[in-house]
C-alpha positions as CSV (number, residue, x, y, z in Angstrom):
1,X,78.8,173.2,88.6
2,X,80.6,176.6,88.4
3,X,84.6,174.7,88.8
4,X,83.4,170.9,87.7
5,X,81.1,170.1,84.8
6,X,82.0,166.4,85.1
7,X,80.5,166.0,88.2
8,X,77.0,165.3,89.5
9,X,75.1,165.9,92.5
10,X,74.2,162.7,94.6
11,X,71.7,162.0,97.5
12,X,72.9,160.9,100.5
13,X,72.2,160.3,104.1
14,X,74.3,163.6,104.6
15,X,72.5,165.2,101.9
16,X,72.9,166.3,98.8
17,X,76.6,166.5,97.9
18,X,78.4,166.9,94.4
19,X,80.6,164.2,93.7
20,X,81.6,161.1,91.7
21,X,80.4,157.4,91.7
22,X,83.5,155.2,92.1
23,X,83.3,151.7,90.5
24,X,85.6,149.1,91.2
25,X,85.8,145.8,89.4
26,X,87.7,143.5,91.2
27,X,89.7,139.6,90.1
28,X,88.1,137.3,92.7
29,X,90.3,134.6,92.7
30,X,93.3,136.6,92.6
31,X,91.8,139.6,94.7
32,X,93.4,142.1,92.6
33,X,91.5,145.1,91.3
34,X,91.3,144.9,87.5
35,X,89.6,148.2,86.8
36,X,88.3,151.4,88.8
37,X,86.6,154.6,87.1
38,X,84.7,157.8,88.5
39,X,81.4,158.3,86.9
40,X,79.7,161.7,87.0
41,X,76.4,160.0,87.9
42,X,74.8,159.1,91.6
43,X,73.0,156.1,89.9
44,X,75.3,152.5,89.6
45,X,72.5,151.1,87.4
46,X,74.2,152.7,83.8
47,X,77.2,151.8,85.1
48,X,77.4,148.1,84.8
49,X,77.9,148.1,81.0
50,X,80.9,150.2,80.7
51,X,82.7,148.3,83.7
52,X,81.7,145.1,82.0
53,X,83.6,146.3,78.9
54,X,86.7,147.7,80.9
55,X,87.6,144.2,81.7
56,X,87.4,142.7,78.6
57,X,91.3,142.3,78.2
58,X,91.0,140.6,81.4
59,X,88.5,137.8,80.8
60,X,88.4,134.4,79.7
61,X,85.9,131.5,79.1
62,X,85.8,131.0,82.4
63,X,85.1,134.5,84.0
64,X,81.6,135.1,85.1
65,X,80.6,138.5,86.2
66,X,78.4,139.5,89.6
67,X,77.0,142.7,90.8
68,X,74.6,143.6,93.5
69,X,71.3,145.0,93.2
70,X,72.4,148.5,92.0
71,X,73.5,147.6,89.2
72,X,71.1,145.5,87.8
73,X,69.1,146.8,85.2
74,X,66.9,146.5,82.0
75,X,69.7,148.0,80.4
76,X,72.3,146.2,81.4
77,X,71.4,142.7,81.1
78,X,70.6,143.3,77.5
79,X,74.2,144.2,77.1
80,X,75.5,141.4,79.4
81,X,73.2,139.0,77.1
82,X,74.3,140.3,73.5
83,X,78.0,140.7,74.2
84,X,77.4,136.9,75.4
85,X,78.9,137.3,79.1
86,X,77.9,135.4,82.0
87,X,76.8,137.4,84.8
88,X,74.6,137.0,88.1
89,X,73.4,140.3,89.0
90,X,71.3,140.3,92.0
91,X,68.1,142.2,92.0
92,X,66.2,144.4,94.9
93,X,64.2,141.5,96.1
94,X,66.3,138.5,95.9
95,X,66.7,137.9,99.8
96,X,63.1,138.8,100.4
97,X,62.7,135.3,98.2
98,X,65.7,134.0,99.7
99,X,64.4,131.6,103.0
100,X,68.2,132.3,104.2
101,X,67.3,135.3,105.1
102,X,63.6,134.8,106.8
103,X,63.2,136.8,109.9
104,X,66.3,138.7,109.5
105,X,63.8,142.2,110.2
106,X,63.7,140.4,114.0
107,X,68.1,141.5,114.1
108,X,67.8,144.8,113.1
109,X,68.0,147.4,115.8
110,X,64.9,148.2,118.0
111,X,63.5,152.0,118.9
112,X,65.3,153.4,121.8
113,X,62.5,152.4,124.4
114,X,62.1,155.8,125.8
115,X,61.2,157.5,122.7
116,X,58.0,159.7,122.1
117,X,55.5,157.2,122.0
118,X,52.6,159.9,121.6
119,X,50.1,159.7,118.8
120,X,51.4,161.8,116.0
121,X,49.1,164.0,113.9
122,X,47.4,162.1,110.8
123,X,46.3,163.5,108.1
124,X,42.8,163.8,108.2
125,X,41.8,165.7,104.6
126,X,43.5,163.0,102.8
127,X,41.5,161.5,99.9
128,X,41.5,158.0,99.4
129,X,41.3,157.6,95.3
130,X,39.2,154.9,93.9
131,X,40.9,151.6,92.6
132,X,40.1,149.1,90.2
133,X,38.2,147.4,93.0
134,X,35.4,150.1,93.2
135,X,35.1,149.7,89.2
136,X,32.7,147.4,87.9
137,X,33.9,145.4,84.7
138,X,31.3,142.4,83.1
139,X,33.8,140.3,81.6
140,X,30.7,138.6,79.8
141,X,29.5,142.2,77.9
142,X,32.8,143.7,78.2
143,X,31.6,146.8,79.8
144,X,32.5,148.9,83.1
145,X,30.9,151.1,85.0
146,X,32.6,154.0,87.2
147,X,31.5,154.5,91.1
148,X,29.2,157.6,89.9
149,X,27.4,155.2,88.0
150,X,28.9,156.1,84.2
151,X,29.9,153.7,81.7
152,X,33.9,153.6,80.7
153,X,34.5,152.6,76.6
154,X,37.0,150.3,75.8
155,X,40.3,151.6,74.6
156,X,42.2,148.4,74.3
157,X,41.5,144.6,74.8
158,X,44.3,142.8,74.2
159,X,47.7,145.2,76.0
160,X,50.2,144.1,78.0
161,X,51.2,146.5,80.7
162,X,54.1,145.4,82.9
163,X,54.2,141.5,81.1
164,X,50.6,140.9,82.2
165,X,47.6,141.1,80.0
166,X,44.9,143.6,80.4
167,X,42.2,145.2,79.0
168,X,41.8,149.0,79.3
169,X,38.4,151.0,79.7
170,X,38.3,155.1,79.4
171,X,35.9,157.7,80.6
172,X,34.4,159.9,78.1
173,X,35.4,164.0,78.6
174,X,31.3,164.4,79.0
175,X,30.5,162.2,82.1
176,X,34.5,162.7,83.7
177,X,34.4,166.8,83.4
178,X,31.0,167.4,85.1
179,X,31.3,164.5,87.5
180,X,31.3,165.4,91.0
181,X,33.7,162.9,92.7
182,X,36.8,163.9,90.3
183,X,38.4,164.6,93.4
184,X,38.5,160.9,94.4
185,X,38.8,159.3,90.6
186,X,41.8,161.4,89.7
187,X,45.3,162.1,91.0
188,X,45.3,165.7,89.5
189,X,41.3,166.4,88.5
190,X,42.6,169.8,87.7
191,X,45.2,168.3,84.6
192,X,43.5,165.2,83.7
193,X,40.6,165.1,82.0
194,X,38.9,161.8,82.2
195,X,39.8,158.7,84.3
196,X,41.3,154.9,83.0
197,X,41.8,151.9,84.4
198,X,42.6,148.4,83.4
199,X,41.9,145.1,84.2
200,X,44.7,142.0,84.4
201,X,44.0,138.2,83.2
202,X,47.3,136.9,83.9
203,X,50.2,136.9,82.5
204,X,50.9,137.8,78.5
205,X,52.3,134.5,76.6
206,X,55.9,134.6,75.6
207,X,58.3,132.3,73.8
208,X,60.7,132.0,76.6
209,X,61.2,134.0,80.2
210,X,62.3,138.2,79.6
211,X,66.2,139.0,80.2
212,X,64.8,140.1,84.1
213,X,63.1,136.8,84.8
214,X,66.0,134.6,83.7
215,X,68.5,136.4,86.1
216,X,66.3,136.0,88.9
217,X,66.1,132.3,88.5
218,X,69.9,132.7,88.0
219,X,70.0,134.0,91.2
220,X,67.6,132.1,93.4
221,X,69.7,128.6,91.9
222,X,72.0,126.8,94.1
223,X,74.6,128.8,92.7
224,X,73.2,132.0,92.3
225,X,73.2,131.8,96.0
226,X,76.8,130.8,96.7
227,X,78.1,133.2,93.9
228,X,76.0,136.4,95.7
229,X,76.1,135.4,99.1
């Protein structure tokens, strides 16, 4: 920006303007505002940290920090966890696991009745891309074969991709080049060369729940409830 570098451009429902984030913290129980900054982001989710540290002069032993969903980040729990503040910071889907808030889709408001109910257009050239489903893997040879009928190689047995385990298979640049239904195996056949997929067993082992796992049972507790609802 030409007249403010600080700044940053944000998506809105009005568009896209240039603006500020304004954060707030604010003394519950005494329902004073204890700190309030202007961040030249659009995103809350860095923000959580820096606001955690502004009220530092303002804490005790028996302050407890709680955010909504955006802030709540990888990020910032780590920092919540090593600077040994407690926090409940909601996450995206705590009321879909909330029963409080069953059925609340059935309150929300309703198409005008007199809109265009005519079929719209679809899409008919769309390609559906294969999934693991249309891969074949023999857990008992550890092999898998590719809907054209070519066998994938192993490129890693024991990963964990998004805390589950997995094994991975690859598709060799000979059989994946020349094959004929790149178009439906790959998101860009004209950029990737050969096809992956993988394969979950379950979850990977760990010695206690991740930083993410242990707020969300923080939060869906008796008193994560009453302290985000």
């Amino acid at each position: 920006n030409l007249t403010d570098n600080d700044s940053a451009k944000m998506a809105t429902d009005k568009g896209v303007i240039q603006g500020y984030t304004g954060v707030a913290a604010v003394d519950a129980k005494h329902q004073v505002i204890i700190d309030a900054q202007a961040f030249g982001t659009g995103s809350e989710q860095a923000l959580l940290a820096p606001v955690v540290d502004a009220t530092e002069p303002y804490r005790d032993a028996s302050t407890v920090i709680t955010a909504d969903a955006g802030y709540h980040s990888k990020a910032g729990l780590e920092h919540l966890d090593q600077a040994g503040v407690p926090a409940f910071i909601a996450d995206n889907g705590y009321r879909q696991r909330d029963p409080r808030y069953a059925g609340q889709e059935h309150h929300r408001a309703k198409d005008d009745p007199l809109y265009d109910k005519s079929a719209k257009p679809t899409n008919t050239n769309k390609v559906t891309l294969f999934d693991q489903d249309d891969f074949h893997w023999d857990r008992d040879n550890g092999t898998c074969t590719c809907p054209a009928g070519k066998r994938l190689y192993g490129n890693g047995s024991n990963c964990v991709i998004n805390g589950l385990m997995a094994i991975k298979f690859r598709g060799t640049v000979r059989d994946c080049q020349a094959c004929g239904l790149r178009d439906q195996c790959l998101r860009k056949p004209d950029q990737t060369k050969v096809r992956q997929v993988a394969f979950f067993s379950g979850k990977a082992p760990t010695d206690k729940p991740d930083l993410i796992t242990r707020m969300k049972q923080r939060i869906d507790s008796a008193l994560g409830k009453l302290m985000i609802a």
